[in-house]
N, C-alpha and C positions, 0 to 999 in steps of 0.2 A: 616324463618321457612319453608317457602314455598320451599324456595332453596336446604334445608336440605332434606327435602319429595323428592324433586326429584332425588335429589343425590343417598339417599339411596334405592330409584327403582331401579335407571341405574343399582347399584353395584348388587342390588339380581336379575333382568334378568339380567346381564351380568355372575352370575354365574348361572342360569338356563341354559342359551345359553351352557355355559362350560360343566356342566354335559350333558345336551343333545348331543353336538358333543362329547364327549368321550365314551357315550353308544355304547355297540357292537352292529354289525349291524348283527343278524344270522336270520335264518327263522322260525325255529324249535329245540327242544331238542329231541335226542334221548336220552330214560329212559334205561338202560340197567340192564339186571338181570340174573344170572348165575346160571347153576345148579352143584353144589358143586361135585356131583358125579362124572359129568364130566368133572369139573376141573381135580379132584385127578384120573379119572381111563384114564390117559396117562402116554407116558411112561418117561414125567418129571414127575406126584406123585403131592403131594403137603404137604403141612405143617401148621399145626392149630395155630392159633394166641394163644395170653397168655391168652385168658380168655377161653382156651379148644378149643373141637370141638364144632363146630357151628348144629345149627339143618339140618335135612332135609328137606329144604326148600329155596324156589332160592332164592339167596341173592343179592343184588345191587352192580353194579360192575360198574356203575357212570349216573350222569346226562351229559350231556353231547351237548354244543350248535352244532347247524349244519346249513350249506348253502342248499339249495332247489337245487343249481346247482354248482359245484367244478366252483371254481375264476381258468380260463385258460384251460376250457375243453367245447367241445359244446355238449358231450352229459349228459344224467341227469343218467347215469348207472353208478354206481362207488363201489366200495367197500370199507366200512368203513376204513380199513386197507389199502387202495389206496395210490401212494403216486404221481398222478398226478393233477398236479394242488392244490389248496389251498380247501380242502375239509368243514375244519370245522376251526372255531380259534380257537386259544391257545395261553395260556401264555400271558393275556393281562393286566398284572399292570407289575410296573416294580419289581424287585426279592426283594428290600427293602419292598416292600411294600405289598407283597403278601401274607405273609404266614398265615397261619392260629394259631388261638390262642385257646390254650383250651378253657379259660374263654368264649371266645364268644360261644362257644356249647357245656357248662356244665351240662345242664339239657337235653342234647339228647345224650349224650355217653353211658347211657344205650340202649338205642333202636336202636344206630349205633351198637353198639357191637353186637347184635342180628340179626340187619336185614344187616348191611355193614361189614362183617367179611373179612379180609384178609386172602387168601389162598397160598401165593405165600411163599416162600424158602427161597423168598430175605431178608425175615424179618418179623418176627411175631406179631409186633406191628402195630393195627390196626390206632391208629391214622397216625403213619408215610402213609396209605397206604391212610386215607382222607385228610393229608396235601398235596399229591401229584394229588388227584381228585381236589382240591380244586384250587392248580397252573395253574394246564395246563386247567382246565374246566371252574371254577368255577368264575373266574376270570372274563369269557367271556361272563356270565350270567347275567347282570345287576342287580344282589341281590347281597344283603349282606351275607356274612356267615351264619348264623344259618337260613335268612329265603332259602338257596342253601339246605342244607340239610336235616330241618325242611318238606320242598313240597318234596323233594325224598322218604322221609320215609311216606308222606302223601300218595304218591303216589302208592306206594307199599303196603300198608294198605287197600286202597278203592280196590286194582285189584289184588289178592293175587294170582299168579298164580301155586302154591303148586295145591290150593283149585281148581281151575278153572279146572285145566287139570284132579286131582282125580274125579272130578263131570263130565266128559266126559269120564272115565273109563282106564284115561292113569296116571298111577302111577308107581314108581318105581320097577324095575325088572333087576335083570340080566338075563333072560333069554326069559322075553318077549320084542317085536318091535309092534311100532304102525304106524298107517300111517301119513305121515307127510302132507297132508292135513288134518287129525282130528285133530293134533293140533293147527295149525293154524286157522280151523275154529271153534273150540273150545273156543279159545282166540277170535278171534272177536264175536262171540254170546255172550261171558260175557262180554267183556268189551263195545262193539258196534264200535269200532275201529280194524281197520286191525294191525299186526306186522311182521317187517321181523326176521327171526328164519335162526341160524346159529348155525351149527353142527362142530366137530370134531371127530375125532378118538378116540377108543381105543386103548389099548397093543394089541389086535388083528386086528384091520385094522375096525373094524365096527362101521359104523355111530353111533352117539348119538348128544341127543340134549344137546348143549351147552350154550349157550343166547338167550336173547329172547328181542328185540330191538323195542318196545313200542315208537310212537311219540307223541309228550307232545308240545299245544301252547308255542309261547312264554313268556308266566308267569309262566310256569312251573305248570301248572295245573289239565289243560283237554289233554285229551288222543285226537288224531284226527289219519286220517287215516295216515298211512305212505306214503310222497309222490313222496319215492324213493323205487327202486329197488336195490337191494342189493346182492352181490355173498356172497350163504349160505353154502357154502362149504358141502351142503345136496346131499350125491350122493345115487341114489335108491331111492324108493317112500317109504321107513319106517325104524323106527329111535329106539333107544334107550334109555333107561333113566335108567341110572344104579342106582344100591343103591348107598346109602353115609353112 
């Protein structure tokens, strides 16, 4: 009996051991959130998923893990879209094993549909666009499916930033700009955490704000400061927010 007791220790730490060496090893999540306007006012456009247009309100565009410093670069300056050095991981089960199942987040596709809308051209089926956050990110997240998605949507609830930036007096406008320090000190007074904020163009060549790139522990939780620097593609000290 005694023998048996021990046996079946070895076997459950020997699989403790397993899942621990197979946990990704990342620093931090960046939470990312888009402002719909500025998706659609370039001059790709964009296209509303099947369940309509989505609201006005910045919608989740992924969780997404990250390294503190690019694997094969000595400095910590990089830009999300960089392609030196090994930035963040991805794609960390193998392809049989990865995808994602409705069933496992049947009771959060309504509040995916609302708060995680697809906007892209490629295809207006929003799950196809969380099966593909869920591959290459989610994967790399030490959670499970529904608790990956479940804390994104938690997360974007507790730090609404629609809300945050209308209660510092920056709301949508085609014709007004605001200064792109008020929004970011905006966001760190509500939230108590810093963000870096990345703009694009319009059809007319003028800045607006685009995402807004919140750092999240690694449990996917608490917000904390961003501990990188990031190229925001912000030219000029004031920004845009178009309608949607």
């Amino acid at each position: 009996m005694m023998k048996l007791a021990v046996a079946c220790g070895l076997v459950l730490l020997s699989s403790l051991l397993a899942v621990s060496s197979t946990a990704e090893q990342f620093d931090f999540f960046y939470f990312v959130q888009q402002w719909p306007g500025s998706f659609c006012d370039t001059w790709r456009g964009c296209c509303f998923p099947d369940t309509g247009k989505p609201a006005a309100d910045f919608g989740i565009h992924g969780l997404w893990p990250n390294y503190a410093t690019c694997h094969g670069r000595d400095d910590d300056a990089f830009s999300i879209v960089g392609r030196r050095g090994k930035c963040w991981p991805e794609y960390c089960e193998e392809e049989d094993g990865n995808a994602l199942s409705p069933w496992e987040i049947r009771d959060l596709v309504a509040s995916l549909s609302r708060s995680w809308p697809t906007l892209s051209c490629r295809g207006g089926d929003s799950f196809e666009f969380w099966s593909y956050e869920w591959k290459k990110h989610g994967t790399c997240s030490n959670l499970r499916p529904h608790d990956y998605f479940a804390r994104a949507l938690e997360l974007k609830a507790a730090h609404n930033l629609t809300a945050i930036l209308a209660g510092a007096g920056i709301v949508p406008s085609d014709t007004e700009t605001y200064p792109m320090s008020g929004v970011g000190d905006a966001i760190a007074a509500a939230t108590g955490a810093t963000a870096n904020l990345q703009c694009n163009r319009d059809k007319d060549g003028q800045t607006q704000l685009y995402q807004v790139f919140q750092c999240v522990d690694r449990e996917a939780k608490n917000l904390i400061d961003c501990p990188l620097h990031m190229r925001s593609r912000c030219s000029g000290d004031r920004v845009k927010l178009p309608l949607f």
